[in-house]
C-alpha positions, 0 to 999 in steps of 0.5 A, spaced: 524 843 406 531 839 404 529 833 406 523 834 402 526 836 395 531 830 396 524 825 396 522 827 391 528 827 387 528 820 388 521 820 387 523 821 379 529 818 379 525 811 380 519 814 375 524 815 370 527 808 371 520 806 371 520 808 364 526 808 361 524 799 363 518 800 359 520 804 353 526 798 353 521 793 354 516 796 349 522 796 343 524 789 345 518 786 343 516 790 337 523 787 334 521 780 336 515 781 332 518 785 326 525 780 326 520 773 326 513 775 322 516 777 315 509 779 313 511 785 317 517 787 314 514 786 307 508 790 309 512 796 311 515 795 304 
């Protein structure tokens, strides 16, 4: 049971670092577009 709990534990340590990258990845990407296009930011405006 230990041994289980201790996979799973693993299991959503890498999940979560999986998604931490992507959110990071998704954010990156989001400024490059608004901080290049400045059609973008004056539509916001």
């Amino acid at each position: 049971m230990k041994n289980l709990f201790l996979q799973t534990r693993s299991f959503w340590s890498v999940t979560m670092c999986l998604l931490l990258l992507t959110f990071c990845l998704i954010g990156c990407e989001k400024e490059q577009i608004t901080f290049e296009d400045p059609t973008v930011i004056n539509a916001k405006n």
